[in-house]
C-alpha positions as CSV (number, residue, x, y, z in Angstrom):
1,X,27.7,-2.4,79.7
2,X,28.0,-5.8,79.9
3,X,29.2,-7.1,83.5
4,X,29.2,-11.2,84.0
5,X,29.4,-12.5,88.0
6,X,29.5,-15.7,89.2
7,X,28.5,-16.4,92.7
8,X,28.4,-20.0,93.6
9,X,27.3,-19.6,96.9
10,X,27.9,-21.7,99.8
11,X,29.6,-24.7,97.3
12,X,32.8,-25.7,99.7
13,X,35.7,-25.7,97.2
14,X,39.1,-26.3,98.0
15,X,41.9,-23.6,97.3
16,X,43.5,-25.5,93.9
17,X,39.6,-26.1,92.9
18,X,39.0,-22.5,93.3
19,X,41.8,-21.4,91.8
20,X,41.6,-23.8,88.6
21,X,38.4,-22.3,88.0
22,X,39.7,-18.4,88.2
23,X,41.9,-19.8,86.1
24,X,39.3,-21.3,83.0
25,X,36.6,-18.3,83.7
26,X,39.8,-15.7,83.0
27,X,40.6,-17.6,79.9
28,X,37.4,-17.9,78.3
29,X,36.7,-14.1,79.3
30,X,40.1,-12.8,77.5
31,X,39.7,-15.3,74.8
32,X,36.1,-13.6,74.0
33,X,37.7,-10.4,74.4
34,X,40.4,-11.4,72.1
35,X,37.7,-12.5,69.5
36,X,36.2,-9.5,69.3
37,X,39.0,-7.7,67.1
38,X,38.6,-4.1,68.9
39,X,41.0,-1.1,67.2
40,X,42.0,0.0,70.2
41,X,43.7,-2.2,72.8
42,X,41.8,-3.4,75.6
43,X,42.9,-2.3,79.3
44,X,42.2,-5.8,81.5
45,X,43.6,-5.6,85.2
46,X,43.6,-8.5,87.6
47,X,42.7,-6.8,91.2
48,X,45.0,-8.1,93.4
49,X,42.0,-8.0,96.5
50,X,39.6,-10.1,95.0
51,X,38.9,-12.9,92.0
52,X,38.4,-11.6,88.7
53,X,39.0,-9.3,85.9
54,X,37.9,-5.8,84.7
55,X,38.5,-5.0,81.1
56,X,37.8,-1.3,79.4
57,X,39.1,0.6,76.3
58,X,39.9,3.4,78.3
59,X,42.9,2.3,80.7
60,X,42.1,5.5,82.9
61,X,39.0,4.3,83.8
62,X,40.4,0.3,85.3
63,X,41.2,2.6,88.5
64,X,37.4,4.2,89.3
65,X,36.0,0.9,88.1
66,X,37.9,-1.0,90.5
67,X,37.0,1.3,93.0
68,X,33.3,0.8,92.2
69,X,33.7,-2.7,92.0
70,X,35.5,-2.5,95.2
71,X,32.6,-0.8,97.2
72,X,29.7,-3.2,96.5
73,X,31.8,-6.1,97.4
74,X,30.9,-6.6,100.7
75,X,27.3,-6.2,99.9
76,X,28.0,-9.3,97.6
77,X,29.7,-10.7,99.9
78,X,27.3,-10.2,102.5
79,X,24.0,-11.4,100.0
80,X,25.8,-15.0,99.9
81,X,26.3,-15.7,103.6
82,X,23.0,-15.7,103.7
């Protein structure tokens, strides 16, 4: 399964910077996603707790993912304090 992050660290950004660039790596991510034709539509959700998107064919599954996702977080978090 492919999963993409991007963690850029300890780069200081300000709030519109950040948020311009959720903005560009959401659009190329659904654009891709739109590309690829699928039969079925794909489930994308936008986690309200943290920056990103999860995308599945099975829409049952966005809720365990996020969960998943939501668990290693602050171990990612964590890893870029360092």
């Amino acid at each position: 399964m492919p999963r993409f992050v991007v963690d850029l660290g300890d780069i200081e950004m300000s709030a519109e910077a950040q948020s311009a660039l959720n903005r560009d790596i959401q659009k190329v991510a659904l654009g891709h996603l739109a590309e690829l034709k699928m039969e079925r539509p794909i489930a994308v959700k936008f986690p309200h707790d943290w920056v990103g998107l999860i995308a599945r064919l099975d829409f049952d599954r966005l809720a365990a993912v996020e969960k998943e996702l939501g668990a290693i977080l602050p171990s990612i978090r964590a890893g870029r304090s360092r």
